[in-house]
N, CA, C and O atoms as a GROMACS GRO file, in nm:
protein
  512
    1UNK      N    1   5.776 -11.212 -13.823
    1UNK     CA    2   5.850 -11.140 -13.723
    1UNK      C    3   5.940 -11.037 -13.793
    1UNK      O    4   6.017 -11.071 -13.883
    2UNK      N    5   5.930 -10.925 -13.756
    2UNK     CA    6   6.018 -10.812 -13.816
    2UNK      C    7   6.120 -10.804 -13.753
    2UNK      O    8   6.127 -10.804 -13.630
    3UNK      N    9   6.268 -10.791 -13.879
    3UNK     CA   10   6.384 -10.795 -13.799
    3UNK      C   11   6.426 -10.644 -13.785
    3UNK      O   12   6.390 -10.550 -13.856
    4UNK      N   13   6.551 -10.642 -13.624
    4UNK     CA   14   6.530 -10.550 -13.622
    4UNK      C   15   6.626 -10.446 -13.738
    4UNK      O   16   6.647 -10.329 -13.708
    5UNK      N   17   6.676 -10.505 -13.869
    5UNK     CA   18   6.767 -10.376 -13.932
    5UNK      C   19   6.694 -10.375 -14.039
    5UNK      O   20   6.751 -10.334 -14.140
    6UNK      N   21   6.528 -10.424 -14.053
    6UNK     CA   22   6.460 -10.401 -14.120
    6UNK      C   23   6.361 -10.286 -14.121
    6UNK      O   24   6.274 -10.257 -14.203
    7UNK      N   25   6.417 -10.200 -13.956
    7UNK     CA   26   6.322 -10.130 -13.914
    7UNK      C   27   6.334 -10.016 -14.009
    7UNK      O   28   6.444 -10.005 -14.064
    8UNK      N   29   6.219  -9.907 -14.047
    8UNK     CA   30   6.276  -9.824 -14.143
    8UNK      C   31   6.227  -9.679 -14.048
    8UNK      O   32   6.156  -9.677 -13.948
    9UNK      N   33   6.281  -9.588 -14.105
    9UNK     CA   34   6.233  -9.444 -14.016
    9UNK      C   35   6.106  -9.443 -14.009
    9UNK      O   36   6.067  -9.459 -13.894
   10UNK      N   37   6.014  -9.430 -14.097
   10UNK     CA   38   5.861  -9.420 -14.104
   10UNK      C   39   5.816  -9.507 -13.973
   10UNK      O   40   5.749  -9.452 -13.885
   11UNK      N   41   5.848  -9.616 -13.965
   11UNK     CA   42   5.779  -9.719 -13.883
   11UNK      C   43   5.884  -9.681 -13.745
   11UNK      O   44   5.818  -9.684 -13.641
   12UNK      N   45   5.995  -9.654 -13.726
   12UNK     CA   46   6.068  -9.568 -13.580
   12UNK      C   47   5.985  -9.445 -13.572
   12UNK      O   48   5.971  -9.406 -13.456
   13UNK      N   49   5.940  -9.390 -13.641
   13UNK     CA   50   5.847  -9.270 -13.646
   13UNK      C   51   5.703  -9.269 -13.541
   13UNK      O   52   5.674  -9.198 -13.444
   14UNK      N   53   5.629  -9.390 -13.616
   14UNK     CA   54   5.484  -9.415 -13.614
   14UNK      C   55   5.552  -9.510 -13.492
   14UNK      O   56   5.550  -9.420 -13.408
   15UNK      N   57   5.596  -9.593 -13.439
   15UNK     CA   58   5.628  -9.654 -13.321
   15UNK      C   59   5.638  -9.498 -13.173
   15UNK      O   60   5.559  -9.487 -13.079
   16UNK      N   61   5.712  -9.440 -13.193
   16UNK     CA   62   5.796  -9.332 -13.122
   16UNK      C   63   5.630  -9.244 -13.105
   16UNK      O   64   5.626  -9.179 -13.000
   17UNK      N   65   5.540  -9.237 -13.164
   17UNK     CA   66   5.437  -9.194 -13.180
   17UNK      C   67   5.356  -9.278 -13.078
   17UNK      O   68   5.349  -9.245 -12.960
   18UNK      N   69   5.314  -9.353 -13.111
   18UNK     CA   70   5.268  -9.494 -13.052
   18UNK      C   71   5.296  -9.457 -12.884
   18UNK      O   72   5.205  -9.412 -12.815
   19UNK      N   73   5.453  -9.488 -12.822
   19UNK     CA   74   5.501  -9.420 -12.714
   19UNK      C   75   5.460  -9.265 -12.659
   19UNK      O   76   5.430  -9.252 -12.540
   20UNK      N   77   5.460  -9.176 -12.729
   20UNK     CA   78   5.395  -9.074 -12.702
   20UNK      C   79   5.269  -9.091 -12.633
   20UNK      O   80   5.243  -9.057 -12.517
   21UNK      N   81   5.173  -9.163 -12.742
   21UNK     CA   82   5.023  -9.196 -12.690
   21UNK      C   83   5.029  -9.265 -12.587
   21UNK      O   84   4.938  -9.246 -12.506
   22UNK      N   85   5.139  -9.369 -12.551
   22UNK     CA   86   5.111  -9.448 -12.440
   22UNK      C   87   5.137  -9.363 -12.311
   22UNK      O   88   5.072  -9.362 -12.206
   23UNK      N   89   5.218  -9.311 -12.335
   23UNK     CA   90   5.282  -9.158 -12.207
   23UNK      C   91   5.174  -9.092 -12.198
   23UNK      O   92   5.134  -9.082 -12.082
   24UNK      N   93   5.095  -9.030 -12.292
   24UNK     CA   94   4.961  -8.943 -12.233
   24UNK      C   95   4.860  -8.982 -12.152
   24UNK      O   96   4.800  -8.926 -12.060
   25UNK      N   97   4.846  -9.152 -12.234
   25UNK     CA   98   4.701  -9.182 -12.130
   25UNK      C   99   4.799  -9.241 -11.999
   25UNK      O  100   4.734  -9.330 -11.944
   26UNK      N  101   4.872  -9.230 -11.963
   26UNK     CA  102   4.917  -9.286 -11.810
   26UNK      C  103   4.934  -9.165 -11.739
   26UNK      O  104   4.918  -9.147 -11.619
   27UNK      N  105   4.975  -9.067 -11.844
   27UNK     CA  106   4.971  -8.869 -11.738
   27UNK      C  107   4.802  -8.919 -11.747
   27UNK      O  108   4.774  -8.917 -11.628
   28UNK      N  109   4.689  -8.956 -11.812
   28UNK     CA  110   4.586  -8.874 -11.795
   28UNK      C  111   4.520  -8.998 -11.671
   28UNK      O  112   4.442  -8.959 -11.585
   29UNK      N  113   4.554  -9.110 -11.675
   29UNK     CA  114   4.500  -9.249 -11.564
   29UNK      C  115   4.562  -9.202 -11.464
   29UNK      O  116   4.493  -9.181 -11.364
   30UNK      N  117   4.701  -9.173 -11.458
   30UNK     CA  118   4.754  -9.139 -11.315
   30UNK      C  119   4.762  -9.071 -11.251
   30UNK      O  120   4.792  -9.079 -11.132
   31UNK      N  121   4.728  -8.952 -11.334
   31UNK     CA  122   4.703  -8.794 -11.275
   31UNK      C  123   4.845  -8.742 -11.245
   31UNK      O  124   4.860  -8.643 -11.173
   32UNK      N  125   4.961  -8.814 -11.303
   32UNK     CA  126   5.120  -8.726 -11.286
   32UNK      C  127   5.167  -8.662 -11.348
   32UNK      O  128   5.169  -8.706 -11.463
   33UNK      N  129   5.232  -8.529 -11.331
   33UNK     CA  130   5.313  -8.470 -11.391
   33UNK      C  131   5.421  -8.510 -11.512
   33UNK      O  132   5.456  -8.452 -11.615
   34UNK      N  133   5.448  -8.608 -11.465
   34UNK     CA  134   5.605  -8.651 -11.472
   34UNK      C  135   5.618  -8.747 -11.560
   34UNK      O  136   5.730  -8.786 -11.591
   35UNK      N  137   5.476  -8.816 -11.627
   35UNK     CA  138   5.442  -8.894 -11.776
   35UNK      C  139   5.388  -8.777 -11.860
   35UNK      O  140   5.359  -8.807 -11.976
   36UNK      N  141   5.371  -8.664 -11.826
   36UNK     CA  142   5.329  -8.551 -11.927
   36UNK      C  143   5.476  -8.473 -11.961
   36UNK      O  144   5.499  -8.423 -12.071
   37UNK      N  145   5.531  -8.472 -11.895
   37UNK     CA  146   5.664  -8.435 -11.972
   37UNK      C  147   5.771  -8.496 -12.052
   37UNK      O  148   5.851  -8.454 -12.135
   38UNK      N  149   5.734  -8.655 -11.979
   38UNK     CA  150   5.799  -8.776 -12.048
   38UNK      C  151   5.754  -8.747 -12.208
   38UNK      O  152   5.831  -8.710 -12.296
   39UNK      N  153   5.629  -8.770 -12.219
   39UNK     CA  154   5.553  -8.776 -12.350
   39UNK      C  155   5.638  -8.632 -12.441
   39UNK      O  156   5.685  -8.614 -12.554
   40UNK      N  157   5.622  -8.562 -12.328
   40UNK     CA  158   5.672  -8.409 -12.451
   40UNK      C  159   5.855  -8.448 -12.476
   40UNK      O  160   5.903  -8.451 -12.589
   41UNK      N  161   5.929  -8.471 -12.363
   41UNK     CA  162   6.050  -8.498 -12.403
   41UNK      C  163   6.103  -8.650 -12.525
   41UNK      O  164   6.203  -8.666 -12.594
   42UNK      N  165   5.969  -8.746 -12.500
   42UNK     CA  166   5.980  -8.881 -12.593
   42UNK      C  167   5.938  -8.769 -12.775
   42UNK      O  168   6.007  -8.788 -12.875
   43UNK      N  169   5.849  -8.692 -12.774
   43UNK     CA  170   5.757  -8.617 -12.903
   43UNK      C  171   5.855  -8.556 -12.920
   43UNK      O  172   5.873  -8.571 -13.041
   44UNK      N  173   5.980  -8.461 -12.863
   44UNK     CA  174   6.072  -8.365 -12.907
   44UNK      C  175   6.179  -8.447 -12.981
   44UNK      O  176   6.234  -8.410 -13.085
   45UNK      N  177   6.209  -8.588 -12.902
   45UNK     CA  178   6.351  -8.693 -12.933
   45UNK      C  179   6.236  -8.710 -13.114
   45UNK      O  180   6.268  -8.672 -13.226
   46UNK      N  181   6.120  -8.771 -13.072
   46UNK     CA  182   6.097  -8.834 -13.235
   46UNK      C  183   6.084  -8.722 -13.375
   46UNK      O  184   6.089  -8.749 -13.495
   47UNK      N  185   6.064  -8.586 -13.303
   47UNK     CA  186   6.053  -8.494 -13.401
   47UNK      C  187   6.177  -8.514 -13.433
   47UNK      O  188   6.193  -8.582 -13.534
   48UNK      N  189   6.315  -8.459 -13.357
   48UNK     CA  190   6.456  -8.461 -13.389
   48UNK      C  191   6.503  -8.580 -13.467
   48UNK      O  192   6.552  -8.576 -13.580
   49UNK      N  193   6.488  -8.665 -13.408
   49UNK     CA  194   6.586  -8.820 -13.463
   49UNK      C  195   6.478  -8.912 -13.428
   49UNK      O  196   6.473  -8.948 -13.311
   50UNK      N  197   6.362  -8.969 -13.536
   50UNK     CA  198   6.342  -9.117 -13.492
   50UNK      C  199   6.385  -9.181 -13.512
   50UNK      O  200   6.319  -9.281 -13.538
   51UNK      N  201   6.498  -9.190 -13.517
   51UNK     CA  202   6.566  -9.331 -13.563
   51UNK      C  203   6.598  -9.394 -13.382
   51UNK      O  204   6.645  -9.505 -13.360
   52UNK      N  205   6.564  -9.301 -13.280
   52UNK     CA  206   6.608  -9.317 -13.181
   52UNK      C  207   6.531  -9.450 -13.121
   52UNK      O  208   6.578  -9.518 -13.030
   53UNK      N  209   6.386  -9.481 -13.198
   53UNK     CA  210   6.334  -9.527 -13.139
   53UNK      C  211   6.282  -9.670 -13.216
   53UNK      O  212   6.169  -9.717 -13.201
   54UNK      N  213   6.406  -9.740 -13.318
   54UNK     CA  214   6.439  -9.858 -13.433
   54UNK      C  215   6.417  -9.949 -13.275
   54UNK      O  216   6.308 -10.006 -13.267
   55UNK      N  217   6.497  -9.961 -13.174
   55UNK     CA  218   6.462 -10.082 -13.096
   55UNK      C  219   6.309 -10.061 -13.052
   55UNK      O  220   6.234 -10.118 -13.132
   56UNK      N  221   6.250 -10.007 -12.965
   56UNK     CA  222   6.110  -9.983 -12.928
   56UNK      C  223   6.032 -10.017 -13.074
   56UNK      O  224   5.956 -10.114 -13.072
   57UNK      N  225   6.046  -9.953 -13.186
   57UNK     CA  226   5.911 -10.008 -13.302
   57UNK      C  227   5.994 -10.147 -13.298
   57UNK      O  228   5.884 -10.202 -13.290
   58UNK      N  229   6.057 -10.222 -13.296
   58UNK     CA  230   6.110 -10.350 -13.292
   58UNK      C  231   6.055 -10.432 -13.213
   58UNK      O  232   6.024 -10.548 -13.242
   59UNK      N  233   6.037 -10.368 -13.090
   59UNK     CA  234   5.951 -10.468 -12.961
   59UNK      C  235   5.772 -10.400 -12.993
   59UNK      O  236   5.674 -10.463 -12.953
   60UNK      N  237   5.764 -10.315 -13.041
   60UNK     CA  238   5.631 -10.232 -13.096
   60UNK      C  239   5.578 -10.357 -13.177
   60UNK      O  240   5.491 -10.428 -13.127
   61UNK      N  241   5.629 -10.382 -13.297
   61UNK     CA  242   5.575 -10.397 -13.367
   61UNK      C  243   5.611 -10.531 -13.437
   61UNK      O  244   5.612 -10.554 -13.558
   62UNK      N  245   5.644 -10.626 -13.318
   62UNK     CA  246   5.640 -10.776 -13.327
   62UNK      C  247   5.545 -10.835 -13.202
   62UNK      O  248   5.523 -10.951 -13.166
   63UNK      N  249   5.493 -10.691 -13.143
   63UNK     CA  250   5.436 -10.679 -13.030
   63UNK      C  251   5.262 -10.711 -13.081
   63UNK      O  252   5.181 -10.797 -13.046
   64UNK      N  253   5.254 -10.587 -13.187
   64UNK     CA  254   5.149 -10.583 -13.246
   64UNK      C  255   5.079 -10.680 -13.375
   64UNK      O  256   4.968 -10.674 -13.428
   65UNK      N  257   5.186 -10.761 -13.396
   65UNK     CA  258   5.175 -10.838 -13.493
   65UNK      C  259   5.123 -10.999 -13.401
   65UNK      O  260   5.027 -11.073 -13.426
   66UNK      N  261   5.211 -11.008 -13.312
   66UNK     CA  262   5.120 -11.164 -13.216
   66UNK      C  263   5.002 -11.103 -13.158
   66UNK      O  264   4.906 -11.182 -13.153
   67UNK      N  265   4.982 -11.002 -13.119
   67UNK     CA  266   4.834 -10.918 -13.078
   67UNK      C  267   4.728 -11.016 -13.157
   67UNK      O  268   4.645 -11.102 -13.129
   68UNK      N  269   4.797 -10.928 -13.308
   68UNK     CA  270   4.660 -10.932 -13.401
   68UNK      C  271   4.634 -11.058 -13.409
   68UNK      O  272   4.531 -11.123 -13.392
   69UNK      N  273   4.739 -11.085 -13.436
   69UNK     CA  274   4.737 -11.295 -13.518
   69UNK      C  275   4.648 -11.377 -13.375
   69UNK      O  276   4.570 -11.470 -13.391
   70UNK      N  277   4.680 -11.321 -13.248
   70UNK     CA  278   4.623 -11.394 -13.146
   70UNK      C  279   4.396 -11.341 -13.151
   70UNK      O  280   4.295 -11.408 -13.175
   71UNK      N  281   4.422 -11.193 -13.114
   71UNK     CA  282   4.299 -11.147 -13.104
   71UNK      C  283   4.186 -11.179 -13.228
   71UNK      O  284   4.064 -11.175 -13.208
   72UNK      N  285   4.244 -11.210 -13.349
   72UNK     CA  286   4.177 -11.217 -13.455
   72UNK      C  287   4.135 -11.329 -13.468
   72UNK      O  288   4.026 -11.346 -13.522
   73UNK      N  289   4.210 -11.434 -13.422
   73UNK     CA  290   4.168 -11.568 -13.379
   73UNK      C  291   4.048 -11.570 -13.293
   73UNK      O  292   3.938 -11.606 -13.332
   74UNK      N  293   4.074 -11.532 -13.180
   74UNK     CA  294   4.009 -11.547 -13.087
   74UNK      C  295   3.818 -11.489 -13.109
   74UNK      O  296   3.710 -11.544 -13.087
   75UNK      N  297   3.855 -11.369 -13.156
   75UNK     CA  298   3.716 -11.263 -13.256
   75UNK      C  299   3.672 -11.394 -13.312
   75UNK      O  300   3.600 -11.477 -13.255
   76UNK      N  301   3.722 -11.403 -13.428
   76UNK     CA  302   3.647 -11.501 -13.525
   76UNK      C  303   3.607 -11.665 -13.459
   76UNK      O  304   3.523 -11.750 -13.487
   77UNK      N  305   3.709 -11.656 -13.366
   77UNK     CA  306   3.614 -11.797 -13.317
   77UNK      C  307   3.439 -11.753 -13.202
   77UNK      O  308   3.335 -11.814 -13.178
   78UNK      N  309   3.481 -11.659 -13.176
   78UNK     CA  310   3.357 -11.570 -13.091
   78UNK      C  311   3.288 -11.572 -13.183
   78UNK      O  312   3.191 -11.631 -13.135
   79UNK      N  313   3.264 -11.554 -13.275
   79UNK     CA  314   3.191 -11.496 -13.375
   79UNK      C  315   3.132 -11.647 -13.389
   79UNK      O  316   3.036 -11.677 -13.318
   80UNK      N  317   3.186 -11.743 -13.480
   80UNK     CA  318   3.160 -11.883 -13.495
   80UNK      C  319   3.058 -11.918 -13.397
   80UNK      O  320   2.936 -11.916 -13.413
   81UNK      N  321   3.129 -11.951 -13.289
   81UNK     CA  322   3.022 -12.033 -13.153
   81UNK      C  323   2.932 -11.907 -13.095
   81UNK      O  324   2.882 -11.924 -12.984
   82UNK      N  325   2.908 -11.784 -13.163
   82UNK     CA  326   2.839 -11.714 -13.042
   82UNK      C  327   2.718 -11.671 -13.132
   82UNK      O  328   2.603 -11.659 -13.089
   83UNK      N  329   2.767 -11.645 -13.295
   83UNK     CA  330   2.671 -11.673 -13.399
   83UNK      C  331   2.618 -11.758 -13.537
   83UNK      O  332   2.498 -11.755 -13.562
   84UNK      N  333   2.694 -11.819 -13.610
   84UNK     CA  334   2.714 -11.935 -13.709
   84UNK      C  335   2.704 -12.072 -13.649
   84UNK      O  336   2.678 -12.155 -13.736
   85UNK      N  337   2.714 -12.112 -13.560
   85UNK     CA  338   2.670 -12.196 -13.497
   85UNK      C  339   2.544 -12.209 -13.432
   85UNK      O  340   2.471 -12.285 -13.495
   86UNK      N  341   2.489 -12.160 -13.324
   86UNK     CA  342   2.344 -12.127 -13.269
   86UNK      C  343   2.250 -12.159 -13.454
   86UNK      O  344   2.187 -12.260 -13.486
   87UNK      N  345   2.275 -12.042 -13.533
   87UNK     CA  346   2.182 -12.025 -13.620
   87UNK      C  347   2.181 -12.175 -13.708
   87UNK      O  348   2.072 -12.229 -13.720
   88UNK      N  349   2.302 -12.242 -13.767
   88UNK     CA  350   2.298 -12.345 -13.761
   88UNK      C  351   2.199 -12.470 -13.714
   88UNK      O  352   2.103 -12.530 -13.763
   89UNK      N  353   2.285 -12.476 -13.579
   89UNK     CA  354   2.168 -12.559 -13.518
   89UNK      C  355   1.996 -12.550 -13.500
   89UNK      O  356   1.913 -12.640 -13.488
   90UNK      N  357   1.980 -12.390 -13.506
   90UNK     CA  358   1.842 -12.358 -13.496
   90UNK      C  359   1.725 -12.397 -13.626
   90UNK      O  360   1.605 -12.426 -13.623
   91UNK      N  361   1.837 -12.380 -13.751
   91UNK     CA  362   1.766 -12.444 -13.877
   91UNK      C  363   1.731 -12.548 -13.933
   91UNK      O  364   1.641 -12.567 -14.015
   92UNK      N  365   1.869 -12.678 -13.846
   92UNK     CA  366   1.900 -12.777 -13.842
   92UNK      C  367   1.746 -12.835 -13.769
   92UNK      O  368   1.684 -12.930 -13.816
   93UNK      N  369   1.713 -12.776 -13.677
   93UNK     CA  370   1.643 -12.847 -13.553
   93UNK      C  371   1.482 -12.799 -13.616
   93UNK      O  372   1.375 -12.849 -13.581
   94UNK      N  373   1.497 -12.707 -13.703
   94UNK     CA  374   1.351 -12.708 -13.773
   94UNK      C  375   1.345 -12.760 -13.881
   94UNK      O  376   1.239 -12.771 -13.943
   95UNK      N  377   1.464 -12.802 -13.926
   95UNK     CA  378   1.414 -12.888 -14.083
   95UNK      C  379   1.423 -12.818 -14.213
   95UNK      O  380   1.363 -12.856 -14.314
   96UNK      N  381   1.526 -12.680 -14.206
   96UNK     CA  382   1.515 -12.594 -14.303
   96UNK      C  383   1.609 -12.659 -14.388
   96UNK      O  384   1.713 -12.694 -14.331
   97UNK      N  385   1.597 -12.684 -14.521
   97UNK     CA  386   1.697 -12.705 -14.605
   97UNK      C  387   1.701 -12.656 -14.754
   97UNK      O  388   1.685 -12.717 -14.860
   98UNK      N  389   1.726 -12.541 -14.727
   98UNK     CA  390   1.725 -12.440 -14.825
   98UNK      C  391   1.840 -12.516 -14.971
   98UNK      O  392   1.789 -12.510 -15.083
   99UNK      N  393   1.922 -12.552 -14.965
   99UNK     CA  394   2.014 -12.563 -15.063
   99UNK      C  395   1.978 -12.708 -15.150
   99UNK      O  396   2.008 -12.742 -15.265
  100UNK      N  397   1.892 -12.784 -15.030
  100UNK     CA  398   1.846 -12.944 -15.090
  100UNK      C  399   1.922 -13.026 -15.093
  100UNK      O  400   1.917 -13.097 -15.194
  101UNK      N  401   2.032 -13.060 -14.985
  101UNK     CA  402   2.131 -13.107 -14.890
  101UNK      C  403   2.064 -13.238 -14.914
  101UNK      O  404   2.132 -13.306 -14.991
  102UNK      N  405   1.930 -13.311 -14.867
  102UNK     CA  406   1.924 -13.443 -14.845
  102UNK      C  407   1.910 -13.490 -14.970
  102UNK      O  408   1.950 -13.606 -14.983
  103UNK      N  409   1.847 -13.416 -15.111
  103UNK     CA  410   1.829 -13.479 -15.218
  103UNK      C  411   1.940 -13.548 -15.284
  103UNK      O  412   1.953 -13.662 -15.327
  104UNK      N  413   2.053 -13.393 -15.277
  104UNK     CA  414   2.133 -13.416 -15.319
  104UNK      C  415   2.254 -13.541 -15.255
  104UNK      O  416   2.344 -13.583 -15.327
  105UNK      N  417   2.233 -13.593 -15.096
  105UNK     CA  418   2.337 -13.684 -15.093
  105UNK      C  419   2.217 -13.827 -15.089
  105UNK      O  420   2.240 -13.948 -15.086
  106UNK      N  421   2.104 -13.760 -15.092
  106UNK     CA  422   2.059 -13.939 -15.166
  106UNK      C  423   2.069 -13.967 -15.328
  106UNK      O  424   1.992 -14.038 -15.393
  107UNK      N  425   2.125 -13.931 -15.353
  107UNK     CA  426   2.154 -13.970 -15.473
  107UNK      C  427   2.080 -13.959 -15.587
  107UNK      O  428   2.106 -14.005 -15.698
  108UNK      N  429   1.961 -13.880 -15.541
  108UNK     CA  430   1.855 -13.883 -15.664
  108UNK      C  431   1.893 -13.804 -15.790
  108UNK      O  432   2.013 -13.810 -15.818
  109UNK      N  433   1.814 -13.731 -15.869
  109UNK     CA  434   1.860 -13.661 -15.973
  109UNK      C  435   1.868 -13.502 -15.938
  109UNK      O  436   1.847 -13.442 -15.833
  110UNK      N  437   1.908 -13.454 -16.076
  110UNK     CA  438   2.002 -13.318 -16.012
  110UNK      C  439   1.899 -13.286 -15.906
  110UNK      O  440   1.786 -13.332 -15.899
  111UNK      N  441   1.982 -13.161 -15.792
  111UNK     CA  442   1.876 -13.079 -15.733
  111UNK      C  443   1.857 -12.966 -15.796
  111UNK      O  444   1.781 -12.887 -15.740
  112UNK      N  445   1.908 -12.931 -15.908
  112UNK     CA  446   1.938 -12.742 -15.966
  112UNK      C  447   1.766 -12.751 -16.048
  112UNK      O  448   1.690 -12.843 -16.076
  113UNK      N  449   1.764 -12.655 -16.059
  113UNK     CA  450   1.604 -12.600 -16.137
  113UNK      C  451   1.606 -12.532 -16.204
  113UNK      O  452   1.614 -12.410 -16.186
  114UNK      N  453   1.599 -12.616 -16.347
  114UNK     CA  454   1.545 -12.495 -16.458
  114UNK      C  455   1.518 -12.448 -16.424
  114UNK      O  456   1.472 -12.461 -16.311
  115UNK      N  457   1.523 -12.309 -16.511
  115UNK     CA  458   1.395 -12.209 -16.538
  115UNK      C  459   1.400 -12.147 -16.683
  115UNK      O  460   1.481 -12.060 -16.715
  116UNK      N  461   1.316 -12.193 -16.757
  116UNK     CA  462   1.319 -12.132 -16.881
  116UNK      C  463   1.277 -11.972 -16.844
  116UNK      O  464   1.191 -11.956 -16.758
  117UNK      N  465   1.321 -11.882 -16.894
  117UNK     CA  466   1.262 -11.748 -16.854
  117UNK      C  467   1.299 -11.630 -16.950
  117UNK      O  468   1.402 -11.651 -17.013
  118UNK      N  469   1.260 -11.554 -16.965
  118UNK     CA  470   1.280 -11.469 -17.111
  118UNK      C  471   1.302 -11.335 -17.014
  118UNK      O  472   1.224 -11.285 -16.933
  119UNK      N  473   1.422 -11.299 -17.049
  119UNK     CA  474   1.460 -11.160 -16.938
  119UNK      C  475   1.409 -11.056 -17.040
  119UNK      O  476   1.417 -11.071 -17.162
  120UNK      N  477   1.348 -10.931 -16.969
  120UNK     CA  478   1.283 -10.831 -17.044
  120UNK      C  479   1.326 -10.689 -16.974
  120UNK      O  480   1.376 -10.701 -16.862
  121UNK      N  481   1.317 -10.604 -17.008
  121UNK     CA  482   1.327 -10.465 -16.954
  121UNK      C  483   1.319 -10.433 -16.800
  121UNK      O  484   1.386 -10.350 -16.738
  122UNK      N  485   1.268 -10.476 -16.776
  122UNK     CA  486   1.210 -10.472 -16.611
  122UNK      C  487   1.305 -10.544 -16.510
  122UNK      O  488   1.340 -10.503 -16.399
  123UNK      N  489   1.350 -10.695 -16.590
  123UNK     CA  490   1.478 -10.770 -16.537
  123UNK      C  491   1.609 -10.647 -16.474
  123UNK      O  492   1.654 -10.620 -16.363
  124UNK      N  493   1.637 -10.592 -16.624
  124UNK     CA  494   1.717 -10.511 -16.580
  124UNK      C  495   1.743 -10.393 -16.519
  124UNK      O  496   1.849 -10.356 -16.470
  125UNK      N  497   1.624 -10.330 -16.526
  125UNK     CA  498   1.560 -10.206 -16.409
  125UNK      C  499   1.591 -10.264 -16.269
  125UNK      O  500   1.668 -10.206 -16.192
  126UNK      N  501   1.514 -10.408 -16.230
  126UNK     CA  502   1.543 -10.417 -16.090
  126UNK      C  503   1.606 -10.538 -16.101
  126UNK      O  504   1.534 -10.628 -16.144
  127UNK      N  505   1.735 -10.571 -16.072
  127UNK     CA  506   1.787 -10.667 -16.072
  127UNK      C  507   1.797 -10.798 -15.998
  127UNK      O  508   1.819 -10.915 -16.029
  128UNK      N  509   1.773 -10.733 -15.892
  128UNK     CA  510   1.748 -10.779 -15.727
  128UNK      C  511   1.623 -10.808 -15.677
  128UNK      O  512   1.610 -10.841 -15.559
   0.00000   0.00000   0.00000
């Protein structure tokens, strides 16, 4: 959480900015006058003095910080159950076991595989 006498001009700046943008798209959703001048009179205050606008990046940008921490959660669990999971189960349910998962927890001997192999010119041309 950012406190607020931690706020510094740059970030009253880029906040006061932030406000600007939010004033345009509501002149351009609402079709009013009267958020298009807001925006130009909020853009004239941040050119002059942003420091005007230390409380707003304060609620800005403790605003934007539970956003992320929330939405990023939420993404990556989408992501989990909507793809890493399905594919999972789909490999699971055919029997793929690429890494040698059952050898290795029955206890048998290593699963890793030699390979004696003599790297030559060509190794290092294509590596991949």
């Amino acid at each position: 959480m950012k406190k607020y006498a931690d706020i510094t001009t740059k970030e009253a700046s880029d906040s006061g900015q932030a406000l600007v943008l939010i004033l345009l798209i509501l002149a351009l959703v609402l079709g009013s006058r009267i958020w298009l001048w807001l925006a130009v009179a909020a853009l004239v205050v941040n050119m002059a003095s942003p420091r005007v606008y230390r409380r707003f990046a304060h609620l800005w940008l403790n605003f934007s910080n539970g956003l992320g921490a929330v939405v990023s959660r939420i993404l990556l669990a989408l992501e989990f159950f909507l793809l890493v999971l399905p594919i999972g189960l789909v490999r699971r349910l055919l029997g793929r076991d690429p890494m040698a998962m059952k050898q290795w927890k029955a206890g048998d001997a290593s699963v890793f595989v030699e390979r004696n192999h003599r790297y030559g010119a060509d190794d290092l041309k294509n590596p991949y």
